[in-house]
mmCIF file as gemmi writes it, N, C-alpha and C atoms, coordinates in Angstrom:
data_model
loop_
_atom_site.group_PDB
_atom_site.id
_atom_site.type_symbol
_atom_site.label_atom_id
_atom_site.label_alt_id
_atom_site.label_comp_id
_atom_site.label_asym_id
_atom_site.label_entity_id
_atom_site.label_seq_id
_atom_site.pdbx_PDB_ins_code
_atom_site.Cartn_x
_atom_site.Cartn_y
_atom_site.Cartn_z
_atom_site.occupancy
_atom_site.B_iso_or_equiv
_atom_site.pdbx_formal_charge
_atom_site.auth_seq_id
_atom_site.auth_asym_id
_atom_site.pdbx_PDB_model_num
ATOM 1 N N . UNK Axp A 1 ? 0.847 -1.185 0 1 0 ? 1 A 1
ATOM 2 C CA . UNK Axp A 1 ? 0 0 0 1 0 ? 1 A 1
ATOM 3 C C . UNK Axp A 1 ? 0.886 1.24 0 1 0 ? 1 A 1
ATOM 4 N N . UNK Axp A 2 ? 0.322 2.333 -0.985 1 0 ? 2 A 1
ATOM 5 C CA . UNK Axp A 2 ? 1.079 3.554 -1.104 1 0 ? 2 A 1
ATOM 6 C C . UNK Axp A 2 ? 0.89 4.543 -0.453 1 0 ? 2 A 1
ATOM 7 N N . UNK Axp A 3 ? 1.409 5.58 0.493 1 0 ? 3 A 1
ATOM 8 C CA . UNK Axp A 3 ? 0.867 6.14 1.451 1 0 ? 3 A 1
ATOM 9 C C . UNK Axp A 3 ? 0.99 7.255 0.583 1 0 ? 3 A 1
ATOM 10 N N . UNK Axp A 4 ? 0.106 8.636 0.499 1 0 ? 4 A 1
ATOM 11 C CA . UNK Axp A 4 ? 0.133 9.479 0.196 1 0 ? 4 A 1
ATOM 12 C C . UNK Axp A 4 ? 1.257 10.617 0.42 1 0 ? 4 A 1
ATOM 13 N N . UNK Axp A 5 ? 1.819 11.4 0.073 1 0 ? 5 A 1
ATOM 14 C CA . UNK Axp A 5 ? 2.663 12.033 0.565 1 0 ? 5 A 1
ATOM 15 C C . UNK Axp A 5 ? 2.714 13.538 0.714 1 0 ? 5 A 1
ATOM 16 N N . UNK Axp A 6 ? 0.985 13.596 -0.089 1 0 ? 6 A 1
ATOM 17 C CA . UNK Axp A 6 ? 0.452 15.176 0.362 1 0 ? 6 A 1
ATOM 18 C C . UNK Axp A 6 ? -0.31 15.558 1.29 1 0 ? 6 A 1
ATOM 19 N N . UNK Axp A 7 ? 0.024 15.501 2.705 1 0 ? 7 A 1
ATOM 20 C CA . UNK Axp A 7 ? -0.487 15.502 3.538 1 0 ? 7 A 1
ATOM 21 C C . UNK Axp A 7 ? -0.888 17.212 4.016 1 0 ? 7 A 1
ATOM 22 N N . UNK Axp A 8 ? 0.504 17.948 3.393 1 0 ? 8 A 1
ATOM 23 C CA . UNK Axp A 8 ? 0.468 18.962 3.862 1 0 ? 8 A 1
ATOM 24 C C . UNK Axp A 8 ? -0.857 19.819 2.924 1 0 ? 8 A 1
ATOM 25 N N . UNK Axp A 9 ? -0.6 19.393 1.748 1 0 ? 9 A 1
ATOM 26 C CA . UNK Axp A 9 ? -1.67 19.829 0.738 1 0 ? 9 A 1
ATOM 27 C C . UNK Axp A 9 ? -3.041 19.447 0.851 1 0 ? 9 A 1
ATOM 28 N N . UNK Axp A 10 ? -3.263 18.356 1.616 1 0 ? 10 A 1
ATOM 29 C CA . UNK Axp A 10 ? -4.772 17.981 2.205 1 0 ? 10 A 1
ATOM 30 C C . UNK Axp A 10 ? -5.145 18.761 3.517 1 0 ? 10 A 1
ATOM 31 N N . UNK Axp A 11 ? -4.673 20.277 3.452 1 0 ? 11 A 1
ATOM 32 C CA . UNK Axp A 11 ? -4.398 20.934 4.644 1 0 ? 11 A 1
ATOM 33 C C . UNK Axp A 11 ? -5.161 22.105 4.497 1 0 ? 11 A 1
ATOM 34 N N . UNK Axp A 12 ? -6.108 22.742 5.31 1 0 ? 12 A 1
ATOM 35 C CA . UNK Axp A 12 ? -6.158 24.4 5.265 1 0 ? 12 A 1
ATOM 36 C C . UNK Axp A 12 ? -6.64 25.042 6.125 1 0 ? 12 A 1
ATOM 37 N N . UNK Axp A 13 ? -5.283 25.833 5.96 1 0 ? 13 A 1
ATOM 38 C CA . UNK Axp A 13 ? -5.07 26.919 7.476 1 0 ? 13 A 1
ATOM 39 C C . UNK Axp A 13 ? -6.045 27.89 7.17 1 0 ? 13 A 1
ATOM 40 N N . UNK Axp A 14 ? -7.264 28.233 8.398 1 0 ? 14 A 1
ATOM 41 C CA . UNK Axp A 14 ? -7.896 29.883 8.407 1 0 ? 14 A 1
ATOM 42 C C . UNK Axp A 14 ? -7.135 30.854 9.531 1 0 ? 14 A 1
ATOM 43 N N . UNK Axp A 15 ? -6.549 31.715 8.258 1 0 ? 15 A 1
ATOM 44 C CA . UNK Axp A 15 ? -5.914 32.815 9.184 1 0 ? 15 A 1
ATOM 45 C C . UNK Axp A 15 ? -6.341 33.345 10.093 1 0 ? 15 A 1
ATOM 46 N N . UNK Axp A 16 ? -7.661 33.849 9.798 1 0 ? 16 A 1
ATOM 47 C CA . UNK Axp A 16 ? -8.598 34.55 10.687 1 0 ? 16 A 1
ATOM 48 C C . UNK Axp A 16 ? -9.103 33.902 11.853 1 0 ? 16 A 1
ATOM 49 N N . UNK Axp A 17 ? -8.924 32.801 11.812 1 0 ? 17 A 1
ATOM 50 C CA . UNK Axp A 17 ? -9.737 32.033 12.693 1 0 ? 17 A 1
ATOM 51 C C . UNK Axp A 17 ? -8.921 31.187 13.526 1 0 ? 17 A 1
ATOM 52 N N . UNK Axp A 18 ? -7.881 31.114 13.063 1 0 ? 18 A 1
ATOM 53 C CA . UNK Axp A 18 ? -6.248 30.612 13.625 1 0 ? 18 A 1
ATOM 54 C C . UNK Axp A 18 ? -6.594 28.879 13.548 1 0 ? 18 A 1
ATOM 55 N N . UNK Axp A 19 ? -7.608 28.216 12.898 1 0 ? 19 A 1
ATOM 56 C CA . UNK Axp A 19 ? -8.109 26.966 12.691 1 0 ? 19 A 1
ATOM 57 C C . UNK Axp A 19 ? -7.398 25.908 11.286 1 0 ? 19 A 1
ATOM 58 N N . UNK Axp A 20 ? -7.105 25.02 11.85 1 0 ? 20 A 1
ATOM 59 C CA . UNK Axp A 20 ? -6.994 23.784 10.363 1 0 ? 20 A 1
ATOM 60 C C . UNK Axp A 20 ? -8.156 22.867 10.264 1 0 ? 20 A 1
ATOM 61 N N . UNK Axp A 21 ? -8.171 22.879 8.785 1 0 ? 21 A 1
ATOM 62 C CA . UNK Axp A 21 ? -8.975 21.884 7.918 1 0 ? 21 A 1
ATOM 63 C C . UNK Axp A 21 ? -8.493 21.07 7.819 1 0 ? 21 A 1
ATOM 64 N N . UNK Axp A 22 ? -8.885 19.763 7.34 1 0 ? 22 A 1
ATOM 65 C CA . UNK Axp A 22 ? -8.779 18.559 6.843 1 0 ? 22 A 1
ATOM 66 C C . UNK Axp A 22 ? -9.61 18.733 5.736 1 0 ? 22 A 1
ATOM 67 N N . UNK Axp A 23 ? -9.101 19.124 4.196 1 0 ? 23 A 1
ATOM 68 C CA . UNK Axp A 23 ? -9.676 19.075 3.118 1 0 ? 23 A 1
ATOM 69 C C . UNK Axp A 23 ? -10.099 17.688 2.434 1 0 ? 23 A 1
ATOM 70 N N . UNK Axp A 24 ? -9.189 16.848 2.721 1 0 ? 24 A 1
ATOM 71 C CA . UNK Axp A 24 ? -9.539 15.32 2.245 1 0 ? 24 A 1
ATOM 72 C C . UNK Axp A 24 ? -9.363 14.342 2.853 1 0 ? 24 A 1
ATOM 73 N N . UNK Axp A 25 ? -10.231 13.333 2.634 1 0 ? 25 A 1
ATOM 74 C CA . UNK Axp A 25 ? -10.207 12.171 3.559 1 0 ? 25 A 1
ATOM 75 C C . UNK Axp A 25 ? -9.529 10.84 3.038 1 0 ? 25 A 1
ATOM 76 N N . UNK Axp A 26 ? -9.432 9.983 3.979 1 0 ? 26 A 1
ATOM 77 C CA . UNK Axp A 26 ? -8.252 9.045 3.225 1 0 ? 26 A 1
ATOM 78 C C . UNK Axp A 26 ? -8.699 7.334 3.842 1 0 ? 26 A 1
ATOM 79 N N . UNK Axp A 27 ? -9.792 7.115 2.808 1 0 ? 27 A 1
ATOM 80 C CA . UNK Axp A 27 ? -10.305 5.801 3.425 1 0 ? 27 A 1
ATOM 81 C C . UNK Axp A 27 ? -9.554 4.554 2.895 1 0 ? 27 A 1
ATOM 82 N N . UNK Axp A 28 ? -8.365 4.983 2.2 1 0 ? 28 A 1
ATOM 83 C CA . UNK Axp A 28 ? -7.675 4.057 2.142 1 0 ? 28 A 1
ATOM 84 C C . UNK Axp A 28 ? -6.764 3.633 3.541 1 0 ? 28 A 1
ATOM 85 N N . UNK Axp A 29 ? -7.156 4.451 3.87 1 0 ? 29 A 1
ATOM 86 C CA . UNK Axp A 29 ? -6.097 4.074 5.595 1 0 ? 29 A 1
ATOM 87 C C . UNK Axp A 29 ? -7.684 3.594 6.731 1 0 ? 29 A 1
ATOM 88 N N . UNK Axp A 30 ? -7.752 2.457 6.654 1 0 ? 30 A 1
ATOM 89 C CA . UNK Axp A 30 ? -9.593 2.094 7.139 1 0 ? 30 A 1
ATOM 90 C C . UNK Axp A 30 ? -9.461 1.778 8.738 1 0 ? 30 A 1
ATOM 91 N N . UNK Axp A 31 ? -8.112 1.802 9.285 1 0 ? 31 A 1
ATOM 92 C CA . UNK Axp A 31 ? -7.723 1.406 10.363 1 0 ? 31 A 1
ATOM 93 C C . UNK Axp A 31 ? -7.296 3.008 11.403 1 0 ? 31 A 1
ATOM 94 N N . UNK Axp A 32 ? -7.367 4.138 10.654 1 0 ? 32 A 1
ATOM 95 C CA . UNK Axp A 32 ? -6.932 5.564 11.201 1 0 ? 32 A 1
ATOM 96 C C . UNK Axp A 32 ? -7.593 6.885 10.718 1 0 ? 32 A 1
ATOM 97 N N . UNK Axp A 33 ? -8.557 6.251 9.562 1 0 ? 33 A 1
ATOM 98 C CA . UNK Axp A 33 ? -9.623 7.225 9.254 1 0 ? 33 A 1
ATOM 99 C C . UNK Axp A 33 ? -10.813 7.007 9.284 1 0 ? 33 A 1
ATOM 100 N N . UNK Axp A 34 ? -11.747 8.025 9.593 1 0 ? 34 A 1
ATOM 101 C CA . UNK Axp A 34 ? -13.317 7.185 9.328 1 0 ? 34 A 1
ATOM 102 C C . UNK Axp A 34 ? -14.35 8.347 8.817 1 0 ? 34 A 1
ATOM 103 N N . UNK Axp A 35 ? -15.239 8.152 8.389 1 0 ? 35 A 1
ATOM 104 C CA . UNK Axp A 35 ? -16.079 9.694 7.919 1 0 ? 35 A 1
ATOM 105 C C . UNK Axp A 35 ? -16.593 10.275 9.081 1 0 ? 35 A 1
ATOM 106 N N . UNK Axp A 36 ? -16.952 9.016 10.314 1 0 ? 36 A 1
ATOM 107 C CA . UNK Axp A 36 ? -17.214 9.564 11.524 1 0 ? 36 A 1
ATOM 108 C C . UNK Axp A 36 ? -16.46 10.456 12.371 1 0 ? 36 A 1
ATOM 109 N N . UNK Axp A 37 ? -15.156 10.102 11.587 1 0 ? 37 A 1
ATOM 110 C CA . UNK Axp A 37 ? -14.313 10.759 12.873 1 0 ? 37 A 1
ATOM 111 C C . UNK Axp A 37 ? -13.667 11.818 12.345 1 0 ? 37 A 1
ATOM 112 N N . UNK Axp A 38 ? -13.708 12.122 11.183 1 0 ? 38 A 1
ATOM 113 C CA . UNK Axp A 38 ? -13.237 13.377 10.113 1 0 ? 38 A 1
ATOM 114 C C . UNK Axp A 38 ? -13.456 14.46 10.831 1 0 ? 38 A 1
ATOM 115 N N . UNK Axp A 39 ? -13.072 15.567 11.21 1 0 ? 39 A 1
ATOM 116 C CA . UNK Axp A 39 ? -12.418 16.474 11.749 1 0 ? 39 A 1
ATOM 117 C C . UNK Axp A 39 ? -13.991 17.764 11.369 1 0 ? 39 A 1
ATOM 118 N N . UNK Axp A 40 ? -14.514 18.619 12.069 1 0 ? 40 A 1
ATOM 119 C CA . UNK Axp A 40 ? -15.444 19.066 11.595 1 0 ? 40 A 1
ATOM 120 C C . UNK Axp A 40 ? -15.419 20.277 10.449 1 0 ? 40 A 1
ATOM 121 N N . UNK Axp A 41 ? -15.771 20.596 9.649 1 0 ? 41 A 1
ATOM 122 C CA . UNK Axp A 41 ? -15.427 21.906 8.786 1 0 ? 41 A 1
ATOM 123 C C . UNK Axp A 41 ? -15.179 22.864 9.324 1 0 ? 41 A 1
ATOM 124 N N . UNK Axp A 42 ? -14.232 24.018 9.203 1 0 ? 42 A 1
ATOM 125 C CA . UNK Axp A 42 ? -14.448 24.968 9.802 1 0 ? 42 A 1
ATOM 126 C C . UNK Axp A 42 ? -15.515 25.662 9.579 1 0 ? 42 A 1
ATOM 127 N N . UNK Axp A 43 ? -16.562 26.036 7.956 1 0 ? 43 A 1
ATOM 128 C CA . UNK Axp A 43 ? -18.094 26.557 7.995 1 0 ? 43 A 1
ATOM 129 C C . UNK Axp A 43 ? -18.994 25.66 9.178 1 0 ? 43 A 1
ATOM 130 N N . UNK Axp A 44 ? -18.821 24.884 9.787 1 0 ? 44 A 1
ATOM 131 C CA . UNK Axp A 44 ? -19.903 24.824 10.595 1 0 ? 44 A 1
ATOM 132 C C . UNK Axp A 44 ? -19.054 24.741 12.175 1 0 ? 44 A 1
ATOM 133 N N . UNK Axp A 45 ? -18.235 25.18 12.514 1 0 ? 45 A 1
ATOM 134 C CA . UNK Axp A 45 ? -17.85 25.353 14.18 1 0 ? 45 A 1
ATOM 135 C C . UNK Axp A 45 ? -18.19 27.131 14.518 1 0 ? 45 A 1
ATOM 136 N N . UNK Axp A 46 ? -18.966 26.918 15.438 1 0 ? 46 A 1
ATOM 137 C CA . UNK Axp A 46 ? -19.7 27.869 15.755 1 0 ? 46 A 1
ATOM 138 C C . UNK Axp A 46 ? -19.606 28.398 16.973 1 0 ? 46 A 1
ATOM 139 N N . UNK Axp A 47 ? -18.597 27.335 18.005 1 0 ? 47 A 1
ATOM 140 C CA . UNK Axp A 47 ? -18.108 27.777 19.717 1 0 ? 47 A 1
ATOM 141 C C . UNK Axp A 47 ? -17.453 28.568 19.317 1 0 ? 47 A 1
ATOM 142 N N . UNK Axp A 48 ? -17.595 29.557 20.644 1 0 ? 48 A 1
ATOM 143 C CA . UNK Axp A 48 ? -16.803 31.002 20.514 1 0 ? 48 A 1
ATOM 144 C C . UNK Axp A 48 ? -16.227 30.717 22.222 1 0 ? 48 A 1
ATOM 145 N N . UNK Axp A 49 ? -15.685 31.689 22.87 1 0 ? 49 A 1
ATOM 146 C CA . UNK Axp A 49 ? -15.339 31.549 23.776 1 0 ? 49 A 1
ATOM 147 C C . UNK Axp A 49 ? -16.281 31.47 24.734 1 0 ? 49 A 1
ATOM 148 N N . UNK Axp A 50 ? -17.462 31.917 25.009 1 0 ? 50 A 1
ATOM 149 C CA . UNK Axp A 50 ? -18.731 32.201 25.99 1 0 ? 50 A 1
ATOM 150 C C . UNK Axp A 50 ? -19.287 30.675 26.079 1 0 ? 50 A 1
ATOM 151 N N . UNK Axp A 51 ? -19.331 29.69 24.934 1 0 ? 51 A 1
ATOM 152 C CA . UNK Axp A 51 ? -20.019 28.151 25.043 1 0 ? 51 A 1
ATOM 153 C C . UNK Axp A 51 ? -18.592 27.656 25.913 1 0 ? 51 A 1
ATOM 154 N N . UNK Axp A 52 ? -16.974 27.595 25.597 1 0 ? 52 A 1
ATOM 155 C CA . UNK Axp A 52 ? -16.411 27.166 26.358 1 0 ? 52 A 1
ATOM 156 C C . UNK Axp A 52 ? -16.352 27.797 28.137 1 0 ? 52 A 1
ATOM 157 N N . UNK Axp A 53 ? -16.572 28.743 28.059 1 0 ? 53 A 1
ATOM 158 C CA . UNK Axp A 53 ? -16.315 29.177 29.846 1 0 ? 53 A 1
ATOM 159 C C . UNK Axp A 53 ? -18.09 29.002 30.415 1 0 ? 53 A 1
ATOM 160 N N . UNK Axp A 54 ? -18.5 28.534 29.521 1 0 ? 54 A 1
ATOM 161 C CA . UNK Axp A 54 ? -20.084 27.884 29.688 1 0 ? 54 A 1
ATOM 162 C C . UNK Axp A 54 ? -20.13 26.416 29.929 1 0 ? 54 A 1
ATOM 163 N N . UNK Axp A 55 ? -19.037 25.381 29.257 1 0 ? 55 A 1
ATOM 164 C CA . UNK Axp A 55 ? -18.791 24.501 30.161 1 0 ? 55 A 1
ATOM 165 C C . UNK Axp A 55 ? -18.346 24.374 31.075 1 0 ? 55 A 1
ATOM 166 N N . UNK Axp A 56 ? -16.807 25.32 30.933 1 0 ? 56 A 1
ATOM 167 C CA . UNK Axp A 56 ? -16.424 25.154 32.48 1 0 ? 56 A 1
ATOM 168 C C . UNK Axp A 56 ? -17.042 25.425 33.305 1 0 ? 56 A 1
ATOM 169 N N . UNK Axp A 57 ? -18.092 26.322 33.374 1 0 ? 57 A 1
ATOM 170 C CA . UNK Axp A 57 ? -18.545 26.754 34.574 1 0 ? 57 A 1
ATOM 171 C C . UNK Axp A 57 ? -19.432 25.619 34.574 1 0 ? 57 A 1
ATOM 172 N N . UNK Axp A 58 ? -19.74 24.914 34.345 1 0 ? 58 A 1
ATOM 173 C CA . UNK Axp A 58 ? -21.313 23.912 34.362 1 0 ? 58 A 1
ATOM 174 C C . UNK Axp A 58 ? -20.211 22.853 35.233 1 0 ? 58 A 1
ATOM 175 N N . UNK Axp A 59 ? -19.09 22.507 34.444 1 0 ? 59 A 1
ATOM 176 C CA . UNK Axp A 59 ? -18.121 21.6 35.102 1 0 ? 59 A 1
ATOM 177 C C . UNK Axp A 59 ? -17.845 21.673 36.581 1 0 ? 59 A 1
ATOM 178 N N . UNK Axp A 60 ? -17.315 22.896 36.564 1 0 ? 60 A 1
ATOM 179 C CA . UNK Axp A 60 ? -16.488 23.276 37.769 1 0 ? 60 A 1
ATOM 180 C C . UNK Axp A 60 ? -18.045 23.725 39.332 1 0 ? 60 A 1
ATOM 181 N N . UNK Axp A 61 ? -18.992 23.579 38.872 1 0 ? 61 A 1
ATOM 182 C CA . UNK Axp A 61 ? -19.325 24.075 39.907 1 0 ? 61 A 1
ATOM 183 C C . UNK Axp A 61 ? -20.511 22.854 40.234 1 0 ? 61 A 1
């Protein structure tokens, strides 16, 4: 089996958002990838800082 070697190119950085993508998926690797577990888009992450100090506080107290 041939492992890909563009890993970096299956990559994308949002400046603005200081976030990485996972542009492509690689179900040839069936043992370390899965569609389930594919990394979420950055168009749909929507936590900002107020949902995280919204868990902690749910956590911590």
């Amino acid at each position: 089996m041939a492992y890909p070697t563009d890993r970096v190119e299956a990559v994308k950085y949002d400046v603005k958002r200081g976030q990485v993508e996972l542009t492509k998926g690689y179900p040839e690797e069936k043992f370390l990838w899965n569609v389930d577990f594919h990394p979420t888009p950055i168009r749909k992450r929507n936590w900002d800082w107020y949902t995280y100090a919204a868990i902690w506080f749910g956590m911590a107290s």
